[in-house]
Structures are given as C-alpha cells and as structure tokens.
BALO-802554 format. One line per 2 residues: number of its first residue (from 1); their letters; for each residue x, y, z of C-alpha. Coordinates in steps of 0.02 Angstrom, whole numbers, plus 50000, padded with zeros to 5 digits. Layout:
REM residues N
NUM) a) X/Y/Z | ...
***
This chain:
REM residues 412
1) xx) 48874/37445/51786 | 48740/37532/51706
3) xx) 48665/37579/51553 | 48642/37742/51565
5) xx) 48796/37880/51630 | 48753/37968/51816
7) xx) 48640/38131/51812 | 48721/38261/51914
9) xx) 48643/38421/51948 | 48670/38580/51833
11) xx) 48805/38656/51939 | 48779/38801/52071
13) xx) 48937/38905/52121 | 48838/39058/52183
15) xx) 48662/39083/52266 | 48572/39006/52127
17) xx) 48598/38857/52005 | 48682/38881/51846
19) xx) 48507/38850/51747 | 48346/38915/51719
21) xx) 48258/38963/51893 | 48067/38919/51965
23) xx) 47965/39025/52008 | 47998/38976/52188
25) xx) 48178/38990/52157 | 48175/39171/52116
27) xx) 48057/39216/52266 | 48138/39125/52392
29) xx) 48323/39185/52335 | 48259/39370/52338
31) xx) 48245/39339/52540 | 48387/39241/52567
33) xx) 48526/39334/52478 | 48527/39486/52569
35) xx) 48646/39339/52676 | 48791/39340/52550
37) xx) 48824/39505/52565 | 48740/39612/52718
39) xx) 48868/39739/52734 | 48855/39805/52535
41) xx) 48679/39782/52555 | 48597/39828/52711
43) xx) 48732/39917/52750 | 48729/40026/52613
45) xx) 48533/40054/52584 | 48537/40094/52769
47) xx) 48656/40242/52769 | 48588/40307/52596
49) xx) 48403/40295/52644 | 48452/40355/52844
51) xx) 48575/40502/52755 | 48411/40554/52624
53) xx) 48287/40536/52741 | 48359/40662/52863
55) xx) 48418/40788/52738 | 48227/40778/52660
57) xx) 48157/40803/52834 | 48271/40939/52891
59) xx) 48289/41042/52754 | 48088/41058/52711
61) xx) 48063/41092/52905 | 48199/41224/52889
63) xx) 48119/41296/52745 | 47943/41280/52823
65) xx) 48011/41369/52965 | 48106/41533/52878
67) xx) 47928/41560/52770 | 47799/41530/52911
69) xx) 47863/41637/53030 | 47857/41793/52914
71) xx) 47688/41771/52948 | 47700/41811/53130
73) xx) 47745/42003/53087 | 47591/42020/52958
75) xx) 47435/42071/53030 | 47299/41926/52966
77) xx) 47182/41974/52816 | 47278/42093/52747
79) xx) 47320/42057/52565 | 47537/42044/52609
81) xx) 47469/41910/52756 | 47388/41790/52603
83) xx) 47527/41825/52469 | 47644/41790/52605
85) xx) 47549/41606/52649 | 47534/41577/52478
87) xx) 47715/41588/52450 | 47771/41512/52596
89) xx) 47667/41357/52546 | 47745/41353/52379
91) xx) 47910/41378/52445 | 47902/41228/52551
93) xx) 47799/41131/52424 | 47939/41131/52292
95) xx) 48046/41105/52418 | 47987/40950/52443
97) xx) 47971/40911/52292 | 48127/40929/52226
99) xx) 48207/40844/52367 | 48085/40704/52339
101) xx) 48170/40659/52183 | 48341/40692/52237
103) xx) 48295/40537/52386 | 48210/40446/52227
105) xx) 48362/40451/52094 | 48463/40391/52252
107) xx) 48351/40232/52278 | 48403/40198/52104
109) xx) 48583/40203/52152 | 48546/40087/52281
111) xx) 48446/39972/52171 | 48594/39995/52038
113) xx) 48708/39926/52184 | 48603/39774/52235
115) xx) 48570/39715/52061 | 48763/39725/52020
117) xx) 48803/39635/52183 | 48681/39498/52173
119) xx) 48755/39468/51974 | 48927/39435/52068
121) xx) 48847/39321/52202 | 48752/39218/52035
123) xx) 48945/39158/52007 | 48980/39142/52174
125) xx) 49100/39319/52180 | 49085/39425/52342
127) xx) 49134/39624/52270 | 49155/39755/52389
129) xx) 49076/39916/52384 | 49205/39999/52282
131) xx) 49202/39882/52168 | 49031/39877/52154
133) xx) 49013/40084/52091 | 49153/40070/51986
135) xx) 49042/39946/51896 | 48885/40047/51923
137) xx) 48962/40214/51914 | 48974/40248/51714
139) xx) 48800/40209/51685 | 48726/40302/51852
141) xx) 48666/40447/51763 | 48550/40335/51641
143) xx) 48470/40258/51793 | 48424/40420/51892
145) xx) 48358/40480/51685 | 48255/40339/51671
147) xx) 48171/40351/51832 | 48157/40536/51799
149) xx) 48088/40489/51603 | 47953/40369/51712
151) xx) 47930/40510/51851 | 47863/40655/51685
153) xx) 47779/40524/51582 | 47654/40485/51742
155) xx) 47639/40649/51801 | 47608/40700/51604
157) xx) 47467/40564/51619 | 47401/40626/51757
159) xx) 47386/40792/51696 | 47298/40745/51529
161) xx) 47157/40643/51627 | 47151/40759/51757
163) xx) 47129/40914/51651 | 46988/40802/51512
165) xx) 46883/40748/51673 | 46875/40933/51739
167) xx) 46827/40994/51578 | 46672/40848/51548
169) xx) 46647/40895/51745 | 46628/41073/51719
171) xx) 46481/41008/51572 | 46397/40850/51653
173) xx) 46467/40828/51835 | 46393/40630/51854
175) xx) 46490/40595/51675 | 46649/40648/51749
177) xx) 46630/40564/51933 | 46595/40380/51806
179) xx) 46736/40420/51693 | 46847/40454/51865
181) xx) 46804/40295/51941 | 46835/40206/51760
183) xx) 46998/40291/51751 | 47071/40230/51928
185) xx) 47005/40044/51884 | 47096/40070/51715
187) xx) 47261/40122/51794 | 47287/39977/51909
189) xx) 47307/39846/51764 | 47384/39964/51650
191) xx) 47521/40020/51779 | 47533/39821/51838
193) xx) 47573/39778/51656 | 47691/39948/51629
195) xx) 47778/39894/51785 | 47814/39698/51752
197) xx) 47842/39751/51566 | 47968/39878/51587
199) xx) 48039/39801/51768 | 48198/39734/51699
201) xx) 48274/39915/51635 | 48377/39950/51771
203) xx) 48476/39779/51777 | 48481/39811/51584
205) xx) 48546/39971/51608 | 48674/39921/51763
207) xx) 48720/39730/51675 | 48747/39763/51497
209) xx) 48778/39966/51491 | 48638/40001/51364
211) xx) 48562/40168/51338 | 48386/40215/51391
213) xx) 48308/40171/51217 | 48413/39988/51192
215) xx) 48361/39945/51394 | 48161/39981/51377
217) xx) 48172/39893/51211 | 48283/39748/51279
219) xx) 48168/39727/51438 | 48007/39726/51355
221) xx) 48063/39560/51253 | 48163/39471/51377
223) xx) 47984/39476/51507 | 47890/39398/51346
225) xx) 47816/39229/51384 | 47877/39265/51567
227) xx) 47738/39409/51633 | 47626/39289/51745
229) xx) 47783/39228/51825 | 47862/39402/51852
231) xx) 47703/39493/51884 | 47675/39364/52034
233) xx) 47846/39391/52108 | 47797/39596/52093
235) xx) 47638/39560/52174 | 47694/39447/52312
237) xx) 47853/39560/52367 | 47734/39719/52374
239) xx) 47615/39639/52460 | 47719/39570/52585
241) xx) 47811/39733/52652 | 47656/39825/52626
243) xx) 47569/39716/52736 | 47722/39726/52870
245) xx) 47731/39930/52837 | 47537/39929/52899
247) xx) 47566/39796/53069 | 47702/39918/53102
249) xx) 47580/40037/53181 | 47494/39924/53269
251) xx) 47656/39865/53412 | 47715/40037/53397
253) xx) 47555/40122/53476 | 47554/40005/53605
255) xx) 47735/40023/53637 | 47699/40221/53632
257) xx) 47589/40225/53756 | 47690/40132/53910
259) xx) 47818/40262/53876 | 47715/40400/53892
261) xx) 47629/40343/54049 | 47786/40298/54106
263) xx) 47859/40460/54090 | 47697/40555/54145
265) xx) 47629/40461/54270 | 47529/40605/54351
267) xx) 47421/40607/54186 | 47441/40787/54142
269) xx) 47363/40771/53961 | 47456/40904/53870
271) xx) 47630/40840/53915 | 47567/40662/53879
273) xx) 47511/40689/53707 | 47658/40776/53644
275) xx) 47769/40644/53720 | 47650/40507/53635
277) xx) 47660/40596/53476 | 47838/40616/53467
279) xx) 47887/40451/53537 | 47748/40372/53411
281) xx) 47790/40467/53269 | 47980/40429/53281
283) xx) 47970/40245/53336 | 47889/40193/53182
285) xx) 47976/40305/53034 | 48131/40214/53125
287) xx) 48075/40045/53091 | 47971/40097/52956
289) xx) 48126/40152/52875 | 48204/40003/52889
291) xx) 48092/39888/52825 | 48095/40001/52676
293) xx) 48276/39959/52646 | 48241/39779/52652
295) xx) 48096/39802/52531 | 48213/39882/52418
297) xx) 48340/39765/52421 | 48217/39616/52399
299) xx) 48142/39675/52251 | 48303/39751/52174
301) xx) 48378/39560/52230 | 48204/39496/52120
303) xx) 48230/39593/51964 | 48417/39536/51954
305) xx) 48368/39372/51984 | 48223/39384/51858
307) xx) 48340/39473/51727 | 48473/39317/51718
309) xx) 48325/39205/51723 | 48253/39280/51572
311) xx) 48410/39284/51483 | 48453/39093/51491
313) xx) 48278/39061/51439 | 48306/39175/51283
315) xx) 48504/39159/51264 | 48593/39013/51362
317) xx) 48660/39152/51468 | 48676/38986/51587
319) xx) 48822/38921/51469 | 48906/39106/51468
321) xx) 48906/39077/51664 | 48952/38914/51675
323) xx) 49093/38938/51562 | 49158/39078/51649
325) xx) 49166/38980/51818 | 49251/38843/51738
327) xx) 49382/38978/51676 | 49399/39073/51833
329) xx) 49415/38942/51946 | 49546/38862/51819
331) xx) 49646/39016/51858 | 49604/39139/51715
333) xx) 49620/39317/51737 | 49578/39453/51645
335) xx) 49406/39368/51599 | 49262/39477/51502
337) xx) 49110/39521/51591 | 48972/39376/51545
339) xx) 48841/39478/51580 | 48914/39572/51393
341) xx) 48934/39430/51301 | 48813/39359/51173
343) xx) 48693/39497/51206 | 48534/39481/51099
345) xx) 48596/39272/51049 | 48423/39170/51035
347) xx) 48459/39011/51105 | 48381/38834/51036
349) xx) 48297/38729/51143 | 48370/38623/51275
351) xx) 48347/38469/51366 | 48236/38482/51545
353) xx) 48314/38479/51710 | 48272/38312/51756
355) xx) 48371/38163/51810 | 48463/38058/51656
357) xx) 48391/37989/51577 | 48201/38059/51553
359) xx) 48037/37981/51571 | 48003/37875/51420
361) xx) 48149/37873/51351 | 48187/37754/51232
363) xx) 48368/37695/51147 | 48407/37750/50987
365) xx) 48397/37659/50825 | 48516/37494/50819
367) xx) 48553/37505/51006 | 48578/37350/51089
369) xx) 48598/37314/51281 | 48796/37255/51334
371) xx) 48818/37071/51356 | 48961/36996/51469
373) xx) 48912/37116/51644 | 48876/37017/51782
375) xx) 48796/36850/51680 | 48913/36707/51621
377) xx) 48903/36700/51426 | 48945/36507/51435
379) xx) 48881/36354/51527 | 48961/36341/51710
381) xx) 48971/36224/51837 | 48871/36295/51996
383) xx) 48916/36285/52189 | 48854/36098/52190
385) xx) 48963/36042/52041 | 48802/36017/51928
387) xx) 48842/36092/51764 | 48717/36257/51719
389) xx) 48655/36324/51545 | 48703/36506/51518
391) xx) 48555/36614/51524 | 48474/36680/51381
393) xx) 48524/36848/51307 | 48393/36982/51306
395) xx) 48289/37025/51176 | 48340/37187/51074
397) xx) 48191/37292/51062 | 48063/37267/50897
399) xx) 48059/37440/50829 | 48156/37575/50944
401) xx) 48139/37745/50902 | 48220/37906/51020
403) xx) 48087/38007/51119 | 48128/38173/51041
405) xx) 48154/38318/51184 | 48079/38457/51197
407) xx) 48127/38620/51297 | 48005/38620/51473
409) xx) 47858/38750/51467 | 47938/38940/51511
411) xx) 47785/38990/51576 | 47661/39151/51476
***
C-alpha cells in the first residue's frame, strides 16, 4: 500500500484529452482528425470546392466569351471597338468578382461544418452531415457576413492607402515609392496579429450562436495570453500547404511533358504545346484543388481545436465536457449543448497535469505516515527462533508545510 492514491490520466473520450492542450497537441490533432470523420470532411469540402470551382470557371469563360466576340463584328479603332473592350472587360471582371465571393462565403460553410464536426469528435460523437447543418444552419448567414464585414474593411484599407500614396506620388514620387514599401512591411504584422486576434470568430459564431459584435469581442479575449501559441499554429499550417501548393508544379511539369511527347511523338510544336498546356494546366488545378480542401479542413480542424483550448484555460470548459460524457454515457438524453453552458465563467486556477502527487510536495500540517503496513509493531521471533526487536517507527517530519499549487504557465 501506498501513501499517496494512483494518478490516472485526465480522461480522453474523443480525439483529444479532456484538459488543456500543448501546443503540439493542437498541431498534430489538426492532421490527424480529418481520420474520425473523412466522409463529412473531405467528402464534403471536396464536392463544395469541386461544385464552386467549376461554376466560377464556367460561368466567367461563358461570360468572357458572349462579350469578346462582339468584338469580332467591330472594325478595330473605331470608338464602338474600345467602348465595346472596355465593357466586355468589366463585364467579365465583376463577373468574377462576384462569383469570387459567392466560392468565398461557401468556404465559410465548409469551415462552419468542420469546426462543428471536430466539437462532436472532442467528446468522442461521430454526427452526420445532416446533423451537422442543422447545427450550423441558423447561424450560416452570420458567417458568410462576417467574412463579407472582413472582405469591405480590407478592401476599404486598401483604398485609403492606395488613394493617400497616389496623391503624395503625384507631389514627391520617391516619398510615395518609401511610404509604399513602409506600408507593405507594416501590413504583414498588422494582418498576422488581425488574423490570430480575430481567428476564433467563426467557431464563436458556429459553437455558441453569438452575433457578429459578441463573437469578435468574445475571440479577441479568449486568444489573450495565448497569441504566440496560436500565431505559431497559423504560421506553421500556412506554411506547410503553401510550401506543398508550390512543389505541386514541379512533378506536374514533368509529368506534362511525357504525355505530350507521348501523344505527339512526331514533334509537331503547335499540337505539342497546346496539349502541354492543357494537360499542365488541368493536372495541377486538380491536385491543386485538393490540397486546398485539406488546407481548409486543417486549419478549420486548428481553430476548433484552439477555440476549446482557450476556453478551458479561461472557463473549465474541460469540466463542462467531462461532465457531459459522464452523463451521456450514463444514459442521459436530452442533454444541453456544453459548448452553451457557462459561457463567459472565469475559471480559478487548477492543479498541473502531472502525475500525483507533484514534485516537492510535501504533507500537510499534522500528517503522519500509517504504522502497521508491512512492519511488525511488536517483537517477533524470526525464521531461526531468535527473538527480534520491532523496528523503529519513523520520524514525523519537524515542521511540514503543503507546497501550495499553482496553475502551469498558459503561454503569452
């Protein structure tokens, strides 16, 4: 017997223990848990981004097409031939445009989707995909708002810089080419710091229901005293599928031109370079595509995974969890959403996870160690029939005092 009760660890139904995470926790888990779940996830972000994809690509050709070819019945420098060019560029400018944000507000969905399904998989729950919008579905409209709130605001900022460094340009050319280069440095950590600060909206948004206002509000505090930590899972996941975006083209050239020689093995060079082109072109949107759905589901996967981090570091969402596990799995139905509970609670601090009992830990005041376990309190006759003092009993300490704990370091 022992002094001291067995540690056991904090408990882990889902993908990821019921406490707060490392940092290598939360990176590693983004990879991993598209695994719980690949037909929700991949599944899903595949068709959307396939579906968006083609309608984008189709629908500005189409329109390209119908305003180009006017030109064909204009004779050139006449002043119809450039208002017709002008407005055929336009045309398939905002065309573009507009069905660039329709493909944007429904990456959001997707990312809505992900973050709600990797919340199930934290409590070890498997949804399906109807489940999973009839979750996501009331709040949809405040996700594609948000993005498009994000979308004005940088285009806004833009704008203002833009039009200030063509005015000082038009006056002193040199001061606006420095105060150009000064304003691109500037915007890297400024959108870096925008970007970790205001990363956690969406799950916000998705998790809790908020409106726009509450969510920006809500994410900006839960990332405090965690922005190195999040801004280095950003950092690393961008980094990564940027990197594999660029090798893409590297295999895919190579692989491009086999199949044209291949196919044109007589060398005529106009055949050849269209079928390189097209074969090129198509081969690597295809994967490029695809590792594009991955990215998104990594780094929605991150900031869901970040979000329930943050909030058992600032509200013992962890006991919320584990309590609902322990009710679910003792048969409860009809259980409220833990994600809603004890929104905004500030939580006091809490023992590290390390094993029972800590480092330096000392017994509290008036403890003594048990007597009687495994050491006769009374002389005894031994094995040879000799007749053997008891041992002596130990020594309570001089002056114990209890180690106070303190919560571990959350990171800044």
């Amino acid at each position: 017997m022992t002094a001291y009760p067995a540690w056991s660890p904090a408990p882990r139904p889902g993908i990821v223990p019921l406490h707060p995470f490392g940092f290598g926790t939360i990176l590693g888990r983004s990879f991993v848990a598209l695994r719980q779940n690949p037909k929700v996830l991949l599944g899903f972000a595949l068709c959307v981004q396939v579906v968006s994809y083609i309608v984008l690509i189709v629908a500005t050709g189409g329109v390209a097409f119908a305003s180009f070819s006017r030109l064909e019945t204009i004779p050139r420098g006449t002043d119809d031939y450039d208002a017709v060019m002008i407005g055929s560029i336009a045309a398939t400018g905002i065309t573009g445009f507009v069905l660039g944000l329709a493909t944007a507000a429904l990456g959001v969905i997707v990312q809505g989707v992900v973050v709600s399904e990797v919340a199930s998989a934290v409590v070890a729950e498997k949804p399906t995909l109807g489940e999973i919008w009839r979750r996501v579905k009331p709040v949809a409209w405040r996700l594609i708002g948000y993005t498009f709130l994000v979308t004005l605001a940088a285009l806004i900022a833009i704008a203002v810089v833009g039009g200030l460094l063509f005015a000082v340009g038009v006056a002193v050319l040199p001061l606006a080419i420095l105060g150009g280069i000064l304003a691109v440095l500037g915007a890297i950590p400024l959108s870096l710091w925008l970007t970790t600060k205001l990363l956690l909206v969406p799950a916000v948004i998705i998790l809790e229901h908020a409106s726009i206002r509450t969510a920006i509000v809500r994410s900006w505090r839960l990332t405090r005293r965690r922005f190195w930590p999040t801004l280095g899972i950003v950092v690393i996941i961008s980094f990564t599928f940027g990197a594999i975006a660029q090798l893409i083209s590297i295999p895919t050239s190579f692989v491009s031109l086999g199949f044209t020689t291949a196919l044109t093995p007589t060398g005529d060079p106009e055949p050849t370079a269209i079928i390189g082109y097209i074969a090129s072109t198509v081969l690597t949107q295809v994967l490029t595509l695809f590792v594009q759905c991955v990215a998104v589901i990594v780094q929605s996967t991150a900031t869901a995974l970040i979000y329930v981090d943050c909030r058992m570091r600032h509200e013992g969402l962890d006991l919320d969890l584990q309590t609902y596990v322990e009710r679910r799995d003792a048969g409860g139905t009809g259980l409220p959403d833990p994600y809603r509970e004890n929104i905004g609670r500030t939580a006091g601090p809490r023992p590290p996870q390390y094993p029972y009992p800590p480092q330096g830990y000392a017994p509290p005041q008036g403890y003594a160690p048990p007597t009687g376990y495994d050491r006769p309190a009374t002389a005894h006759a031994g094995p040879d029939g000799a007749t053997h003092p008891a041992p002596p009993a130990p020594a309570a300490p001089a002056d114990p005092s209890p180690t106070r704990w303190s919560a571990p370091g959350d990171g800044s």
